[in-house]
mmCIF file of the C-alpha atoms, coordinates in Angstrom:
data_MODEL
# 
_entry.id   MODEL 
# 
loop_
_atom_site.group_PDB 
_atom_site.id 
_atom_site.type_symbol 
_atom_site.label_atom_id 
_atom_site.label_alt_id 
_atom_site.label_comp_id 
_atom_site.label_asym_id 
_atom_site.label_entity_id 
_atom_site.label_seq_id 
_atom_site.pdbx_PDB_ins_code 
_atom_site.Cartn_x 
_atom_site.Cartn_y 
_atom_site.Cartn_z 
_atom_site.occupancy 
_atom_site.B_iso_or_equiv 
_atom_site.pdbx_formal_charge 
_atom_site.auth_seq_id 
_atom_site.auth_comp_id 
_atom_site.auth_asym_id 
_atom_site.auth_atom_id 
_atom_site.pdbx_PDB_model_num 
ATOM 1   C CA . UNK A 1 1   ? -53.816 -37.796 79.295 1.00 0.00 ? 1   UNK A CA 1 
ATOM 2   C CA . UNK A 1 2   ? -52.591 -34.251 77.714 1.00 0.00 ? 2   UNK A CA 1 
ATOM 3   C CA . UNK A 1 3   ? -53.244 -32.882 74.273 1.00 0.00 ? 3   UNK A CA 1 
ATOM 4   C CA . UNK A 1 4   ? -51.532 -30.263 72.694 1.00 0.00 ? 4   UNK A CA 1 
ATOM 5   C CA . UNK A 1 5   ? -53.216 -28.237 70.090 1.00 0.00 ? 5   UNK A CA 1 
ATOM 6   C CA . UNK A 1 6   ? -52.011 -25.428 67.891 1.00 0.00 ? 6   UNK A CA 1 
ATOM 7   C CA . UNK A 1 7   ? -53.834 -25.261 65.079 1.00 0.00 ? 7   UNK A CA 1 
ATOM 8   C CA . UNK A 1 8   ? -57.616 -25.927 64.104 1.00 0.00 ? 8   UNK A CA 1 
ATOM 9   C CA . UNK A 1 9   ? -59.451 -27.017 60.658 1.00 0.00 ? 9   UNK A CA 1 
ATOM 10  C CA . UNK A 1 10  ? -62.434 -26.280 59.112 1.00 0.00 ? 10  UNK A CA 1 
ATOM 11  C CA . UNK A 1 11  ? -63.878 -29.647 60.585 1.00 0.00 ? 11  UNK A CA 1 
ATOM 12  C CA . UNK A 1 12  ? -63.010 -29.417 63.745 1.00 0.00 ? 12  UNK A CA 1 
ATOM 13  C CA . UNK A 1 13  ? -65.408 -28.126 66.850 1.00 0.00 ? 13  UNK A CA 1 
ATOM 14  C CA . UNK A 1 14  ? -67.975 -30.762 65.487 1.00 0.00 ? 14  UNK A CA 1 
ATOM 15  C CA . UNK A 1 15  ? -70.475 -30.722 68.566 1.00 0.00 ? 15  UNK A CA 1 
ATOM 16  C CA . UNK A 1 16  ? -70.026 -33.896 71.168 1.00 0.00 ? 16  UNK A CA 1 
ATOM 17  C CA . UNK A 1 17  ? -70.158 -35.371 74.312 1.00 0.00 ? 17  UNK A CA 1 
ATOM 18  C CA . UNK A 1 18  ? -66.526 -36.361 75.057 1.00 0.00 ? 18  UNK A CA 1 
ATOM 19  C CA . UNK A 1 19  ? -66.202 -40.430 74.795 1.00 0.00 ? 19  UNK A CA 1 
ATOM 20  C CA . UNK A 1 20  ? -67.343 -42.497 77.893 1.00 0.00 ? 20  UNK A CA 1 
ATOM 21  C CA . UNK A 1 21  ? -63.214 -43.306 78.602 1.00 0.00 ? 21  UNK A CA 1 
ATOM 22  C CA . UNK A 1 22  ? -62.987 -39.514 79.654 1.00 0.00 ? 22  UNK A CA 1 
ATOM 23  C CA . UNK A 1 23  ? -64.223 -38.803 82.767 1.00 0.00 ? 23  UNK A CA 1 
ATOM 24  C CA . UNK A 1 24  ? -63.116 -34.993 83.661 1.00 0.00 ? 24  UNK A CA 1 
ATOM 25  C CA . UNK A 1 25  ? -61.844 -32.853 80.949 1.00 0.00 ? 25  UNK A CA 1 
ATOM 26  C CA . UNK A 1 26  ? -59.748 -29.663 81.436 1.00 0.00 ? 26  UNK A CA 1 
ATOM 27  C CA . UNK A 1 27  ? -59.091 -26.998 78.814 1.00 0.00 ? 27  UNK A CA 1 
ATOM 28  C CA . UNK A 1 28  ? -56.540 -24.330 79.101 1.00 0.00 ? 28  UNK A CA 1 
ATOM 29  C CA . UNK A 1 29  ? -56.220 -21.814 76.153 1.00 0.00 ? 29  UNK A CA 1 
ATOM 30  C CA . UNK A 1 30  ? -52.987 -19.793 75.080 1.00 0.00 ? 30  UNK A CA 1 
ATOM 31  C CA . UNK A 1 31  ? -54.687 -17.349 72.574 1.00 0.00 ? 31  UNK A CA 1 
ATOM 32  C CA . UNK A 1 32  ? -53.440 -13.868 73.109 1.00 0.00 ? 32  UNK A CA 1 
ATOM 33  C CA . UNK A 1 33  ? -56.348 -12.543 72.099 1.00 0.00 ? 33  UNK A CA 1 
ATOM 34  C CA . UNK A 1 34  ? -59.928 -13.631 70.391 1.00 0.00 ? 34  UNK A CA 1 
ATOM 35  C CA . UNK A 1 35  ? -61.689 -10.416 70.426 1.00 0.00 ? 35  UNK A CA 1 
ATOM 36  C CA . UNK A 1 36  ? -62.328 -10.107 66.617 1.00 0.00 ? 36  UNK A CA 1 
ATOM 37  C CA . UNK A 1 37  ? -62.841 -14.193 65.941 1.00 0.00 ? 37  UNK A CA 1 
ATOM 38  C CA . UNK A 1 38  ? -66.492 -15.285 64.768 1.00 0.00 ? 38  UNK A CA 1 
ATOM 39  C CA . UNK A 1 39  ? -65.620 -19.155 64.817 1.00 0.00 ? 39  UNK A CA 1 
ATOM 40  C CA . UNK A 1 40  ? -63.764 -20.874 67.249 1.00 0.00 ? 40  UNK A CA 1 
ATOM 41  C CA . UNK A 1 41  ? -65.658 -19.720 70.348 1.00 0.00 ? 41  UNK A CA 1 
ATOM 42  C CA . UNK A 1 42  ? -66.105 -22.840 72.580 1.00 0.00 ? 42  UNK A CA 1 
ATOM 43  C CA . UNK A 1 43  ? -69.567 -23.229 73.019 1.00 0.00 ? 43  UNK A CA 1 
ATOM 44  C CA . UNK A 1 44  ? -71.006 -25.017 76.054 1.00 0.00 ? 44  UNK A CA 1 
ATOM 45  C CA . UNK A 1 45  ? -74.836 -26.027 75.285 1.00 0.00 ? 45  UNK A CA 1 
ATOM 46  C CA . UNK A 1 46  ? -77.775 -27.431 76.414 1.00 0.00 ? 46  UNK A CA 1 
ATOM 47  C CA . UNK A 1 47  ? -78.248 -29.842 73.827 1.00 0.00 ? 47  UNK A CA 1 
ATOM 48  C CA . UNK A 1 48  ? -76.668 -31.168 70.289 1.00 0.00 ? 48  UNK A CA 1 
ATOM 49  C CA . UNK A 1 49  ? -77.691 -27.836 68.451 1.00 0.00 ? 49  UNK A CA 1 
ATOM 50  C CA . UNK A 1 50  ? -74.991 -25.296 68.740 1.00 0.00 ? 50  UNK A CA 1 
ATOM 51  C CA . UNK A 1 51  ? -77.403 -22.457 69.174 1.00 0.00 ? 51  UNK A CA 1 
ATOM 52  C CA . UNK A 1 52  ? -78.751 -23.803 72.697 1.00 0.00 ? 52  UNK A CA 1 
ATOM 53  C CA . UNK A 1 53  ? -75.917 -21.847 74.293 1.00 0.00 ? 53  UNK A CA 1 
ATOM 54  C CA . UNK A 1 54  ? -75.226 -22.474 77.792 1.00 0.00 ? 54  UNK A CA 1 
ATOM 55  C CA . UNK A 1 55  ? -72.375 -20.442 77.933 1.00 0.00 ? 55  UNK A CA 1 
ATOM 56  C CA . UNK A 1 56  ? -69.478 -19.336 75.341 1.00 0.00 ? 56  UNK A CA 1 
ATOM 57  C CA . UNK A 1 57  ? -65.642 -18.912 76.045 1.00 0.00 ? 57  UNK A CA 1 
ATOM 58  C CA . UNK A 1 58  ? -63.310 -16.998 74.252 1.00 0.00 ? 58  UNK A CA 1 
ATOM 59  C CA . UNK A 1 59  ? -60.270 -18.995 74.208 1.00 0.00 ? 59  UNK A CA 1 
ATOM 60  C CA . UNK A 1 60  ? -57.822 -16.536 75.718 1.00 0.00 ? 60  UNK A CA 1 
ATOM 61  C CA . UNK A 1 61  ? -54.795 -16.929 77.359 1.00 0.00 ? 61  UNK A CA 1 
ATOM 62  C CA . UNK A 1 62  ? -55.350 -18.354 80.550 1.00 0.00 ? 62  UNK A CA 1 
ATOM 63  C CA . UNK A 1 63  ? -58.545 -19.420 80.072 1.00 0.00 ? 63  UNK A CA 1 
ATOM 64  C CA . UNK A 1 64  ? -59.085 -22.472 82.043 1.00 0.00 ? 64  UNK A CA 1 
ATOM 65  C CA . UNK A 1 65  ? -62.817 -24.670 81.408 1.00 0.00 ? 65  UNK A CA 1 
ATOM 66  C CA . UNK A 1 66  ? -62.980 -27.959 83.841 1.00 0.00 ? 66  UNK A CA 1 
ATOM 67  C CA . UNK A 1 67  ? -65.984 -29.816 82.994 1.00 0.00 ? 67  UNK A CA 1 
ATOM 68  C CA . UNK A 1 68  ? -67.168 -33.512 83.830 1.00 0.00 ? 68  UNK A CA 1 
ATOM 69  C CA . UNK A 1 69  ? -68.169 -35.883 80.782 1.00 0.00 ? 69  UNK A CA 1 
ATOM 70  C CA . UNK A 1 70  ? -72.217 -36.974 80.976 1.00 0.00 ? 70  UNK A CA 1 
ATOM 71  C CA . UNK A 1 71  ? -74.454 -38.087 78.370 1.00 0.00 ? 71  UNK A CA 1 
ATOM 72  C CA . UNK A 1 72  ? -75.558 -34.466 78.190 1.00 0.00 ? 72  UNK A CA 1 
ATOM 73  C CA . UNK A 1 73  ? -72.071 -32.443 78.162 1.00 0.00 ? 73  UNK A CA 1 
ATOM 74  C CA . UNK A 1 74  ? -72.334 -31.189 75.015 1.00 0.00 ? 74  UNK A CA 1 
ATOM 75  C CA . UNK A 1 75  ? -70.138 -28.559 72.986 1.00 0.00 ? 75  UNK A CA 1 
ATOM 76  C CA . UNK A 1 76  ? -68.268 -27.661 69.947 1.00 0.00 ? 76  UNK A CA 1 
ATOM 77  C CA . UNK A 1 77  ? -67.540 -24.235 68.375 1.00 0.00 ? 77  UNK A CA 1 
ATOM 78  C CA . UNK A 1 78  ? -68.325 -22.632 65.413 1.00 0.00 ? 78  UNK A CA 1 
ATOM 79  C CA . UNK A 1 79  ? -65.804 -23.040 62.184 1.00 0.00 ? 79  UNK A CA 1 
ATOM 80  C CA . UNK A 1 80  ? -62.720 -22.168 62.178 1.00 0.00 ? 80  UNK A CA 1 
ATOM 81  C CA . UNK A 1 81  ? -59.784 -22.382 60.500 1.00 0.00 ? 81  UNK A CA 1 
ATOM 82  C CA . UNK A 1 82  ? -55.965 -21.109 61.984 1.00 0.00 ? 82  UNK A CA 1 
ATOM 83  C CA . UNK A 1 83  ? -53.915 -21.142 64.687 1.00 0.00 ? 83  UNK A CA 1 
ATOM 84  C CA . UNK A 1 84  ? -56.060 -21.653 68.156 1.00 0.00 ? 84  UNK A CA 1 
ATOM 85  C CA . UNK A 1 85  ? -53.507 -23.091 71.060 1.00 0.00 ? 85  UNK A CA 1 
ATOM 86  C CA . UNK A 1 86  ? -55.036 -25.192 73.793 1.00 0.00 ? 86  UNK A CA 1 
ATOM 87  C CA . UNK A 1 87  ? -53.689 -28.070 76.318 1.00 0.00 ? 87  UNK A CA 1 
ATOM 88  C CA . UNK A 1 88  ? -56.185 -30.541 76.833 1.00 0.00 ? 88  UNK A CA 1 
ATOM 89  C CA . UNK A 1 89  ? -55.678 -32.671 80.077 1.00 0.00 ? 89  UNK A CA 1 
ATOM 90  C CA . UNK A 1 90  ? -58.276 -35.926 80.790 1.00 0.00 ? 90  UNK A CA 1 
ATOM 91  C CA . UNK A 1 91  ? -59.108 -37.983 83.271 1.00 0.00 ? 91  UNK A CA 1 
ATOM 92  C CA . UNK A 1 92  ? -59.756 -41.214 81.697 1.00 0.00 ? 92  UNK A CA 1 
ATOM 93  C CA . UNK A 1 93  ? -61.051 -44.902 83.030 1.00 0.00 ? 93  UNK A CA 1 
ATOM 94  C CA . UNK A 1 94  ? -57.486 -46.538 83.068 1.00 0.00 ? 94  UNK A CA 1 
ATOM 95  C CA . UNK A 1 95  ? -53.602 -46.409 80.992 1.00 0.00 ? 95  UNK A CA 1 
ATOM 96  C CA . UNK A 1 96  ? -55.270 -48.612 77.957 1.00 0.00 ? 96  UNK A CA 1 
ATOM 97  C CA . UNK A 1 97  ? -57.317 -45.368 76.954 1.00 0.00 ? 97  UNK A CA 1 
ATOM 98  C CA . UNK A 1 98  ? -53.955 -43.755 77.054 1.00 0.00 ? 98  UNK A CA 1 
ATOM 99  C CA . UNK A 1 99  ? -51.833 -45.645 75.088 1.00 0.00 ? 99  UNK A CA 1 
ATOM 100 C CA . UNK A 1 100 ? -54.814 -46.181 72.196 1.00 0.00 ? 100 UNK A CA 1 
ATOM 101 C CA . UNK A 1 101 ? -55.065 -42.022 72.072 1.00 0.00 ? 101 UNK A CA 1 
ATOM 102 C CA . UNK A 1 102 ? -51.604 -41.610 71.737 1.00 0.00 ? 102 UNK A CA 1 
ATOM 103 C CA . UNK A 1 103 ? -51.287 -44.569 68.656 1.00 0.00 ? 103 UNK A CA 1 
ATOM 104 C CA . UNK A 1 104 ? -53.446 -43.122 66.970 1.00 0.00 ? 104 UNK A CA 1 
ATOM 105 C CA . UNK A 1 105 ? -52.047 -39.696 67.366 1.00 0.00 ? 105 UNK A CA 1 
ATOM 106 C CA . UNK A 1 106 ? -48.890 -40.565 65.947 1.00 0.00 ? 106 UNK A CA 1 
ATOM 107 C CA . UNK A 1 107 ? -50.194 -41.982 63.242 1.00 0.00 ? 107 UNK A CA 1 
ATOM 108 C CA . UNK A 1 108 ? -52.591 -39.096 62.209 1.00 0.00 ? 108 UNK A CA 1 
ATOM 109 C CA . UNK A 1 109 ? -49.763 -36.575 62.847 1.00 0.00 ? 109 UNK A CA 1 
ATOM 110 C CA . UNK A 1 110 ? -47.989 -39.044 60.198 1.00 0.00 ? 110 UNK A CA 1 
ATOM 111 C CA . UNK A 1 111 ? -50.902 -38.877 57.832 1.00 0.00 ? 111 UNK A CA 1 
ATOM 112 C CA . UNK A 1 112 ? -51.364 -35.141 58.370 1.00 0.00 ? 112 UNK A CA 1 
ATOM 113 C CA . UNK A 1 113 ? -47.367 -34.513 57.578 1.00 0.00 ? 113 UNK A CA 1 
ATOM 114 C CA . UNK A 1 114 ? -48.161 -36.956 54.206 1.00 0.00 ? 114 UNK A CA 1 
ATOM 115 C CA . UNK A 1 115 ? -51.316 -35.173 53.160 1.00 0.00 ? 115 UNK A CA 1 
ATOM 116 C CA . UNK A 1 116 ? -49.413 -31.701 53.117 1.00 0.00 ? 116 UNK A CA 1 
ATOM 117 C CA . UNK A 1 117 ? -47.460 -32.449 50.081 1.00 0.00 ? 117 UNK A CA 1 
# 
């Protein structure tokens, strides 16, 4: 399954374990360049506290973070708000998990279209 993501909100980056449908996840940023960013920093942690830092990538271009899903593979980033380009790619446990993600895509990038007015 493939994401594409251009920009980010204020609520996004929430810390989380990616749902038990995804098995492998695979990030691949197309920032230019995230040198002067304080938010938006994906944070790979030991626990649900986004302090516990594992390890923290800079989502520049090229940037490429593979990671399996577990009970314990949390992250998030800290707020923020603007553009921030990734492509997601997932494994995921079969097609059904495909076809739900992408119906309810389309009808957020609906609501999201409505809600700008």
């Amino acid at each position: 399954m493939f994401t594409v993501r251009g920009n980010c909100r204020l609520k996004d980056g929430q810390i989380h374990t990616d749902s038990e449908t995804k098995i492998i996840t695979v990030l691949l940023y197309m920032n230019p360049s995230w040198e002067n960013q304080t938010g938006g920093r994906l944070r790979v942690l030991n626990s649900n506290n986004i302090d516990d830092i594992k390890s923290e990538i800079s989502p520049n271009v090229g940037t490429l973070l593979i990671f399996k899903r577990s009970d314990h593979s949390y992250h998030g980033h800290l707020p923020f708000e603007g553009p921030r380009k990734v492509i997601q790619m997932n494994w995921v446990t079969d097609q059904k998990v495909v076809d739900k993600e992408q119906k309810r895509h389309r009808w957020s990038a609906i609501f999201k279209i409505f809600s700008s007015y």
